[in-house]
C-alpha positions in Angstrom: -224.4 -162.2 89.5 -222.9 -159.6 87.4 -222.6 -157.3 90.4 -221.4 -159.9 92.7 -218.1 -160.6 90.2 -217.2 -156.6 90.4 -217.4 -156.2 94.0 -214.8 -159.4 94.6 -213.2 -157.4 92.1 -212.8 -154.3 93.7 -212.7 -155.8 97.4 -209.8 -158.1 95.9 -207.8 -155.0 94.6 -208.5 -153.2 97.7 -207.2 -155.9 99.7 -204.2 -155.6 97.1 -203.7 -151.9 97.3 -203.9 -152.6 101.4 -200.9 -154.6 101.3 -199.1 -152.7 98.8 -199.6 -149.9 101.0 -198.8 -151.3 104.0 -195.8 -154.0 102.9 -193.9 -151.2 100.9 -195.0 -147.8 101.3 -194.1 -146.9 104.8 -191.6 -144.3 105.8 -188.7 -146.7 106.2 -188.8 -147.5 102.1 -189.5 -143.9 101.2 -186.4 -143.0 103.0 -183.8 -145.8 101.6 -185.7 -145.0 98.1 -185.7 -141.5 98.1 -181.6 -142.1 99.3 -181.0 -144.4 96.3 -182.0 -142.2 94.4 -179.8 -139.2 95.5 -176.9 -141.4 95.5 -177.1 -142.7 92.4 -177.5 -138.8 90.8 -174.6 -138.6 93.1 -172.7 -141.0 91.4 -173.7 -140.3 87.7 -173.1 -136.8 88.2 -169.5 -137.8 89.2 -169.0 -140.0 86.7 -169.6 -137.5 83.7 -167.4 -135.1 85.8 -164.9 -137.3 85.4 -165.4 -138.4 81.8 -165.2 -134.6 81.4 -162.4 -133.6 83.1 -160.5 -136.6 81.5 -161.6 -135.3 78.1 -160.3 -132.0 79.0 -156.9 -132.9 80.0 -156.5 -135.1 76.6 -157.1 -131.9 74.9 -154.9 -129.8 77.5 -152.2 -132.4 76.3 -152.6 -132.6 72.9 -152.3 -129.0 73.0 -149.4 -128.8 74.8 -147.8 -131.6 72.6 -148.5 -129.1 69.6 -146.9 -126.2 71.0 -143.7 -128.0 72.4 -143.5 -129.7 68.7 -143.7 -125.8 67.0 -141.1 -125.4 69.4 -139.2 -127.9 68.8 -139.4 -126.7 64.4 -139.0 -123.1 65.3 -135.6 -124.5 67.2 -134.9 -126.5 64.3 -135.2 -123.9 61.5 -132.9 -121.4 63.8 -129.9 -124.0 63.7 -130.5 -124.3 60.3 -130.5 -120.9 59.6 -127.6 -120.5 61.8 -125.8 -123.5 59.6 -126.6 -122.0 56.2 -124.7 -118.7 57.1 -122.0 -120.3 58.6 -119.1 -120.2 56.5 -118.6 -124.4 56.6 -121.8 -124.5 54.7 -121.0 -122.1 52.4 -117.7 -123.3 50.9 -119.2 -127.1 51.2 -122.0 -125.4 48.6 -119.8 -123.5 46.1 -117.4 -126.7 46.2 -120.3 -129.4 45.7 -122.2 -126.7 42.4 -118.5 -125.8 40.9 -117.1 -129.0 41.6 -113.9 -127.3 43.4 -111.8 -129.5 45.3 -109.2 -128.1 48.0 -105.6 -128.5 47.1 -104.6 -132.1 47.9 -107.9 -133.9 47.2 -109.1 -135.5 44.3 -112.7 -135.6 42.8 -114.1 -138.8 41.9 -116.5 -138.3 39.4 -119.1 -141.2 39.0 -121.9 -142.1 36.1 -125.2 -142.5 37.3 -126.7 -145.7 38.1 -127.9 -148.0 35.6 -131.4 -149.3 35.5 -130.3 -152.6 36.2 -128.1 -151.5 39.5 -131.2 -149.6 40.6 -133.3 -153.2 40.6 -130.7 -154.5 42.1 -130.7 -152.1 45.0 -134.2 -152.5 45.3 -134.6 -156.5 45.1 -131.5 -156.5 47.9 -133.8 -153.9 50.1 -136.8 -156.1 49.9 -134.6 -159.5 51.0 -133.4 -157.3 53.9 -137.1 -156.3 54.8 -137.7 -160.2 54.6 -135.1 -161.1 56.8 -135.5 -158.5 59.4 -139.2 -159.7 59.9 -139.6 -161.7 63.2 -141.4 -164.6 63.0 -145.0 -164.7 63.7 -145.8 -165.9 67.5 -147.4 -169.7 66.0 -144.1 -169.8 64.1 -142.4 -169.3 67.5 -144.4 -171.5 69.6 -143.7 -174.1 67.0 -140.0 -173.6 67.1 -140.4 -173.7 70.9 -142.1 -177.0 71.2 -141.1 -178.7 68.5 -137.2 -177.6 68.7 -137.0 -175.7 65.5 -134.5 -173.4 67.1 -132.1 -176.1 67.9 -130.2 -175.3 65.3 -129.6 -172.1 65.8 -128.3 -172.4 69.2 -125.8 -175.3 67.4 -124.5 -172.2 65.6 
C-alpha cells in the first residue's frame, strides 16, 4: 500500500511537471520573458543614468554658483578698494576721526543713548515685527467667511 501512495505521488507530479512544461515553457513565454527581462534592465539602467546625470548637474551648478559668488566678492572688494583711495573717502575719514567740519557747517555733537532709550528702541522694533506679521491662513479664512475684514474695507 505503501508503494502504491508513492507512485500516485510521482505519476501526480509528473502529470504536474507535464503541464507546467507544456502550459508555460514553450518558446512563445521564453521569448516575451527573456524580453521583459531586457527591458526592464533597459529601463533601470536608464533610470540611474538619469538619477546620475541629474546629480551631476546639481553639483555642475552649485559649482558654478560658487564661482560667480567669488566673483561677485572679488568685484566687491575692487570697488571698495577703489572707494578707500578715492579722495571722497579720505577727507570723509579724517573729518569723521578729527571731527573737522568744512567752513559753513556745523557739528552736532550728541550723548550716547541711555539705557532706557535703547529699550525703548527695542520694545518699538518688536511691536513693528508684530504688526508686520500676516495673519495665519485659519485667521484669514475666518475673516473671509465670517466678515472680519469688513471693517477694514469701511476704512
Amino acid at each position: 500500500m505503501v508503494l502504491k501512495g508513492a507512485k500516485v505521488k510521482n505519476i501526480n507530479i509528473r502529470k504536474h511537471y507535464y503541464h507546467f512544461k507544456h502550459r508555460f515553457l514553450t518558446m512563445n513565454n521564453i521569448v516575451i520573458t527573456v524580453a521583459l527581462v531586457i527591458g526592464a534592465s533597459w529601463a533601470w539602467g536608464s533610470i540611474e543614468m538619469m538619477q546620475r546625470n541629474y546629480d551631476l548637474q546639481k553639483e555642475v551648478d552649485t559649482k558654478y554658483q560658487q564661482q560667480r559668488l567669488a566673483e561677485l566678492q572679488v568685484a566687491t572688494l575692487e570697488y571698495e578698494q577703489n572707494y578707500y583711495r578715492s579722495s571722497e573717502y579720505q577727507e570723509l575719514a579724517v573729518r569723521d576721526k578729527l571731527n573737522l567740519a568744512d567752513p559753513g557747517e556745523k557739528l552736532l555733537m550728541l550723548p550716547p543713548n541711555s539705557e532706557q532709550a535703547k529699550n525703548a528702541a527695542k520694545g518699538f522694533e518688536k511691536t513693528a515685527a508684530e504688526a508686520a506679521e500676516p495673519p495665519s491662513n485659519l485667521q484669514q479664512w475666518t475673516n473671509f467667511l465670517f466678515g472680519g475684514n469688513h471693517k477694514d474695507l469701511q476704512k
